[in-house]
C-alpha positions in Angstrom: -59.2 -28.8 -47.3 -55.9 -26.7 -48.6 -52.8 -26.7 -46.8 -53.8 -23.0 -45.9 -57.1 -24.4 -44.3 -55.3 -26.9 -42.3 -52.8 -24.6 -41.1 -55.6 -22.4 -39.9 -57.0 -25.8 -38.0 -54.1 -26.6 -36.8 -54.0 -23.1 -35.4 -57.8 -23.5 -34.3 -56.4 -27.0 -32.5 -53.8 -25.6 -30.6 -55.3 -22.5 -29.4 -58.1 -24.8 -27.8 -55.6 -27.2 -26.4 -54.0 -24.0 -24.5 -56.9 -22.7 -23.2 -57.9 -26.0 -21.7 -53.6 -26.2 -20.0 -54.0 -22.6 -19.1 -57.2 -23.7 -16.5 -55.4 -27.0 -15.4 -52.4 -25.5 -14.3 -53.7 -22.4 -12.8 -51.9 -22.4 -9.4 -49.2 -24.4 -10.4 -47.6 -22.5 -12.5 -44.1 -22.6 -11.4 -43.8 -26.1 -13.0 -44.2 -24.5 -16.3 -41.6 -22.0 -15.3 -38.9 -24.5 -14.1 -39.2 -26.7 -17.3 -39.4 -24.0 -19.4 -36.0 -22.2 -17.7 -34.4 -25.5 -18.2 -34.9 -26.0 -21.3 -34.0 -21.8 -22.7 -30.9 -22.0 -20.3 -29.9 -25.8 -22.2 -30.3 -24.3 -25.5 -28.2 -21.1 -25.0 -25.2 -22.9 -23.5 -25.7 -25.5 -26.5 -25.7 -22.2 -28.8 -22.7 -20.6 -26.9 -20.5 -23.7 -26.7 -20.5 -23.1 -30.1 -20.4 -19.3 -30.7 -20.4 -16.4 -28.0 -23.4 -14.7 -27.9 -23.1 -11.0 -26.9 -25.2 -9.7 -24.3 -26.8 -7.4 -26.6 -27.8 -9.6 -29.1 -30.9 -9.1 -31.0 -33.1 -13.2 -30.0 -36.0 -13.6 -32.1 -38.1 -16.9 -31.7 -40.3 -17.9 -34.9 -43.6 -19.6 -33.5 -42.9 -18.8 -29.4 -46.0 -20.5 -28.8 -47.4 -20.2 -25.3 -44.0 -21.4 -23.9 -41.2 -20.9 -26.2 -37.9 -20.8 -25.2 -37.4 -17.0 -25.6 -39.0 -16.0 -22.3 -36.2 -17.4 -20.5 -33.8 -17.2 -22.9 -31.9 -14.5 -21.1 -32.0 -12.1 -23.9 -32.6 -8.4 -23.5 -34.0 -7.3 -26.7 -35.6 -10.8 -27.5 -38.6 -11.0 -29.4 -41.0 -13.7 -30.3 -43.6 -14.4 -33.1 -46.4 -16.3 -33.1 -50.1 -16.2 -34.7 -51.2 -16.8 -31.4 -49.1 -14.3 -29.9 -52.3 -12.1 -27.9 -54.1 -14.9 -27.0 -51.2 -16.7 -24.8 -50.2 -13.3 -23.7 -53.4 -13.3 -22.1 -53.3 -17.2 -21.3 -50.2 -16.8 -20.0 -48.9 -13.8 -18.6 -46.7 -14.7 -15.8 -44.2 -14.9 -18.5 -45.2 -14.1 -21.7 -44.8 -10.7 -20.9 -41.4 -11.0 -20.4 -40.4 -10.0 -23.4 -42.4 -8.7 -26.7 -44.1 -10.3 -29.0 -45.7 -9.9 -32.3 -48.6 -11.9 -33.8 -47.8 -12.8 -37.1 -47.1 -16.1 -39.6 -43.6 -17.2 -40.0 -44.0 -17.4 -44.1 -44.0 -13.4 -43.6 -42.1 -12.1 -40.8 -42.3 -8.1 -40.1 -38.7 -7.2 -39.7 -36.2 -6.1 -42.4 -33.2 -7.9 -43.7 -30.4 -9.1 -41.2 -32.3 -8.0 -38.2 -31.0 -10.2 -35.7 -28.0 -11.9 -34.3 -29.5 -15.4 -32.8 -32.5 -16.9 -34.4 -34.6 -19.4 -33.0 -37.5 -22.4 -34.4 -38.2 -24.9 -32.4 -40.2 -27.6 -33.2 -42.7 -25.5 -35.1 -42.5 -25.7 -39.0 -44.3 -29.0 -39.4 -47.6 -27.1 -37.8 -47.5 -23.9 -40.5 -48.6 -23.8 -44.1 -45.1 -23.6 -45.8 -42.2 -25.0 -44.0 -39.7 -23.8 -46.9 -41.2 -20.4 -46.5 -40.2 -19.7 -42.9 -36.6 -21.2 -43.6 -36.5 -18.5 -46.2 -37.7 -16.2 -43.9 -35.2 -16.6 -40.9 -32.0 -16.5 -43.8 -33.8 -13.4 -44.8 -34.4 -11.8 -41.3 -31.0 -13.7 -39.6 -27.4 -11.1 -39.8 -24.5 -12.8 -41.7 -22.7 -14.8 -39.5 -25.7 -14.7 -36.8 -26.7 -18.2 -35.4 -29.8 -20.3 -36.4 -30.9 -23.0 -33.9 -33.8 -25.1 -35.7 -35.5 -28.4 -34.5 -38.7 -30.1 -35.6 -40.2 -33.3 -35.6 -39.6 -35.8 -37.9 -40.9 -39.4 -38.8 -40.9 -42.6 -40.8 -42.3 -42.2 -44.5 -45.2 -44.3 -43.6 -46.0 -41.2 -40.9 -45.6 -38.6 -44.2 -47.8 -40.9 -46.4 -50.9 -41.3 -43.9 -50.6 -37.3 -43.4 -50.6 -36.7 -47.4 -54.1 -39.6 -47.1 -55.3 -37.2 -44.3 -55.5 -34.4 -45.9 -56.4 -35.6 -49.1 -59.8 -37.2 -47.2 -60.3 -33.8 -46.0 -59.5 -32.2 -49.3 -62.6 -34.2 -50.7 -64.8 -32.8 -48.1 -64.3 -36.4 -45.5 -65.1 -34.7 -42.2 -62.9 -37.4 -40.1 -59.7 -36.2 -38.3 -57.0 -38.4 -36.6 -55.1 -35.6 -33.9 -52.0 -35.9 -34.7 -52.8 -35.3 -38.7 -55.4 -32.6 -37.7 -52.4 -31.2 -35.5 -49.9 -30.8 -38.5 -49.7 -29.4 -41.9 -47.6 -32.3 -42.8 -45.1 -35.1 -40.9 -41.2 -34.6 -42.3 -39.1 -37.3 -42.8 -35.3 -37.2 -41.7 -34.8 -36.2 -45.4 -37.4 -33.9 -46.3 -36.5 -31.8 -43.3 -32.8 -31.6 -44.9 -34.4 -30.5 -47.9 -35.8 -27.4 -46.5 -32.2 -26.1 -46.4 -31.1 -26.3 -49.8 -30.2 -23.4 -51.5 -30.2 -21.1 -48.5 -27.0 -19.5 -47.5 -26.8 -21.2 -43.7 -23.9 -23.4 -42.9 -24.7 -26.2 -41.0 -22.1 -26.6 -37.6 -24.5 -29.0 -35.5 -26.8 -31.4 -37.3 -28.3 -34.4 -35.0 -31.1 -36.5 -35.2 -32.2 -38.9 -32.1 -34.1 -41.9 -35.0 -32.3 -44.7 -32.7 -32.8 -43.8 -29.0 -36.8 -43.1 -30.2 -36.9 -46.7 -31.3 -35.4 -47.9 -28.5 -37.4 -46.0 -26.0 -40.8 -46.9 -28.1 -39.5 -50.8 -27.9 -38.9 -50.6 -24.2 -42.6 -48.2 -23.4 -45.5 -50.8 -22.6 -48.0 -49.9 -25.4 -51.2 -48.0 -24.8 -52.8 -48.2 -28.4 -52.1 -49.6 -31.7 -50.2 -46.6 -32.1 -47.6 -47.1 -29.7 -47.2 -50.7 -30.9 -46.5 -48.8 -34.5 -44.1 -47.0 -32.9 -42.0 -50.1 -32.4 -41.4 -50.4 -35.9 -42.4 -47.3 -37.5 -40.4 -44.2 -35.2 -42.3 -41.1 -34.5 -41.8 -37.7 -33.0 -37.8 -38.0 -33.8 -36.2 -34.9 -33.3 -34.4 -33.2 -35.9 -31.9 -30.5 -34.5 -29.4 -28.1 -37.0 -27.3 -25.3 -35.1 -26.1 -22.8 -38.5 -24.1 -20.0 -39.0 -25.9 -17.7 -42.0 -23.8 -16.6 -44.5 -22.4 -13.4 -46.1 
C-alpha cells in the first residue's frame, strides 16, 4: 500500500468514524459547540497576544475537518479546506455552514499566492500523503508577514518505526491494520516535525512541545492496555505547536 493509498484509507477511516459521532450526538449537539468555541476563541487570543489580527482578515483552515477551529474562529471571510469538506457539511451542518468551505487536499490548495492574512493547521498533516507538501502550500498561499498557527502530533521514534513496519506489511499486500497506524500516513517525531520547516520562508515566534507533561500524565493514568503501559515509557500523542510570521 503507497503512502497515496494510505492517505486515501486514512481518509476512508475518518469519514466512517464521523458518520458513526454524527448519529451519537444527534440532540446533543451543543457540547460540540461549547468545546469547539473554546477551543477557536483560545487559539485567536494565543494568535493575537502575539500579533493583532484585523477584523477583515482573510482565516483559512487547512484540513477543517468536521470541527475545525475556523467555524468559530470569529472570522468574517474565513474559509476552510478539507477532502471531506461535503460530507461534514452534510454531517454537520449546525456549524459547518458557518462559513465556506472547499473540498480539496492540502498538497494542492486552490488559491493564488499570498491569499490570506492568518493561516491555520491543526493537528492534521500527520493524516495526509505529504506533510512537507502542505507546509509548502500554506508559505505559498500565506501574505508576507501573515501568521501561521501549526500543531500536530508527535511521538517517540519507536511510534515512527512501528508506523514505517505498518505500512510496509501493507505494502507487501499483509491485510492486518493496528488503528492508530491505519489512521495516519506516518507518526512525527519532535524532530521530524521541525524538519518540515526547513527552507521555507516562516519565522518561528512560538515553538512548544508538551513531551514532559504527556509522560507524566501517561505515568499517573491507570493503564487500559499494553498500550497505555507503553505510553509510560514510550510518549505518544505529544503536541507539537509553532505560531510563524511568513516572510517577505
Amino acid at each position: 500500500m503507497s503512502r497515496q493509498q494510505r492517505a486515501q484509507r486514512a481518509l476512508a477511516r475518518q469519514l466512517a468514524y464521523q458518520e458513526k459521532k454524527a448519529n451519537s450526538v444527534r440532540g446533543r449537539e451543543q457540547d460540540l459547540v461549547t468545546a469547539m468555541m473554546h477551543s477557536s476563541s483560545k487559539v485567536r487570543a494565543l494568535l493575537q497576544s502575539v500579533q493583532p489580527i484585523n477584523p477583515d482578515a482573510r482565516v483559512l483552515e487547512a484540513g477543517s475537518g468536521a470541527h475545525g477551529l475556523i467555524f468559530f474562529f470569529g472570522a468574517e471571510r474565513g474559509v476552510g479546506v478539507d477532502p471531506l469538506a461535503q460530507s461534514y457539511a452534510e454531517l454537520f451542518p449546525a456549524w459547518q455552514r458557518r462559513v465556506t468551505t472547499v473540498a480539496a487536499f492540502g498538497e494542492s490548495l486552490p488559491f493564488a499566492e499570498s491569499s490570506f492574512d492568518v493561516v491555520l493547521c491543526d493537528n492534521v498533516v500527520d493524516h495526509a500523503e505529504s506533510p512537507g507538501a502542505i507546509l509548502a502550500e500554506l508559505a505559498r498561499v500565506l501574505k508576507p508577514s501573515g501568521l501561521l498557527y501549526f500543531t500536530v502530533n508527535i511521538h517517540h521514534p519507536i511510534y515512527a518505526l512501528a508506523s514505517s513496519i505498518h505500512g510496509a506489511w501493507n505494502d507487501l499486500g499483509v491485510r492486518y491494520e493496528i488503528g492508530p497506524f491505519a489512521d495516519h500516513t506516518v507518526h512525527l517525531t519532535l524532530s521530524s516535525a521541525q524538519r518540515l520547516f526547513e527552507g521555507l520562508p516562516f519565522r518561528k515566534l512560538q515553538e512548544t512541545s508538551n513531551i514532559a507533561s504527556s509522560r507524566i500524565v501517561a505515568k499517573q493514568r491507570t493503564p487500559r492496555h499494553a498500550g497505555d503501559r507503553l505510553k509510560r515509557i514510550f510518549f505518544k500523542n505529544a503536541l507539537y505547536e509553532v505560531i510563524a510570521v511568513r516572510e517577505n
